[in-house]
C-alpha positions as CSV (number, residue, x, y, z in Angstrom):
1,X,14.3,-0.7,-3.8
2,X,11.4,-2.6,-2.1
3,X,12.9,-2.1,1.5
4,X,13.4,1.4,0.5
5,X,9.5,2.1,-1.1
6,X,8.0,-0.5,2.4
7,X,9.6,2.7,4.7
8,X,8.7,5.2,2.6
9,X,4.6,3.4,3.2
10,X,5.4,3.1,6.5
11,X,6.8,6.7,7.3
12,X,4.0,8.3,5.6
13,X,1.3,6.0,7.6
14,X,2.8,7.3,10.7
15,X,2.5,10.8,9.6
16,X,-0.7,11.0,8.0
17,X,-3.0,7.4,8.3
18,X,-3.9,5.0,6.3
19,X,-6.4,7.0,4.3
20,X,-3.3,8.7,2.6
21,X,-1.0,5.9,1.6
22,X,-1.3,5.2,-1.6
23,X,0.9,3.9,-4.2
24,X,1.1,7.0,-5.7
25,X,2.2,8.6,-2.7
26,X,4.7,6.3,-1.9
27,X,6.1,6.3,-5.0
28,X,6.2,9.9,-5.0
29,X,8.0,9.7,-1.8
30,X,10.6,7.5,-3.0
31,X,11.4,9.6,-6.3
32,X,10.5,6.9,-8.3
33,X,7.6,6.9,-11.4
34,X,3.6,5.4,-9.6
35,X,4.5,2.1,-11.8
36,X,7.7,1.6,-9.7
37,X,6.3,-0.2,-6.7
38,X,4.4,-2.7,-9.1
39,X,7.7,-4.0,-10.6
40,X,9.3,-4.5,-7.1
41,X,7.7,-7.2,-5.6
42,X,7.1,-10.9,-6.9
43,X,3.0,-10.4,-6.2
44,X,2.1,-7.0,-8.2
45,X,-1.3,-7.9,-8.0
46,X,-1.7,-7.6,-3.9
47,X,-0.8,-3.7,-5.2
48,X,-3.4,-3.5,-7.7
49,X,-5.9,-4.8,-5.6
50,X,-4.9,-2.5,-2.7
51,X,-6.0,0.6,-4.9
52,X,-9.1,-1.1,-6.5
53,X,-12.3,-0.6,-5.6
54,X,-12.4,-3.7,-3.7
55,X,-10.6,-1.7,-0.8
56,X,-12.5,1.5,-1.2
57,X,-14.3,3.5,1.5
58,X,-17.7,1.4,2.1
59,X,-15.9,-1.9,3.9
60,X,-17.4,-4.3,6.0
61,X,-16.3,-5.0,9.2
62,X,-14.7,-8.8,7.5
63,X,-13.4,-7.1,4.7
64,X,-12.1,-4.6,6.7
65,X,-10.2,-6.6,9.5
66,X,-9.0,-9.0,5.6
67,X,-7.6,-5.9,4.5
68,X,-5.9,-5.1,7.5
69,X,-4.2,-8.8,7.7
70,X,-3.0,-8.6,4.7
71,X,-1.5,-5.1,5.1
72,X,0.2,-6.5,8.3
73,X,1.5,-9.6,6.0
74,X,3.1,-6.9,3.3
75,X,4.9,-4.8,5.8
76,X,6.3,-7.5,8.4
């Protein structure tokens, strides 16, 4: 299920940006329940910190480009 729930992210980034992937989303995507995708990969906290406020909308230029490297590490 993790390859299946990383195209389902990747799919809807494609079709919509970034601003609309969420876990949730995904989840909903893949038909499974918005816990799912926290019990499919070894390091559920990268997940929880994704939708935290730590990510939110007012990101520095550092945090920004961090957030972006460790996007890139989850999908490749």
């Amino acid at each position: 299920m993790p390859e299946r729930l990383v195209a389902h992210a990747v799919r809807l980034l494609d079709e919509a940006g970034a601003e609309v992937v969420t876990v949730r989303a995904v989840a909903r995507r893949a038909g499974v329940s918005p816990g799912a995708p926290f019990r499919q990969f070894p390091h559920p906290h990268r997940f929880a910190l994704l939708r935290g406020a730590l990510f939110g909308a007012e990101r520095t230029p550092a945090l920004e480009e961090g957030h972006r490297a460790f996007t890139h590490s989850i999908i490749e």
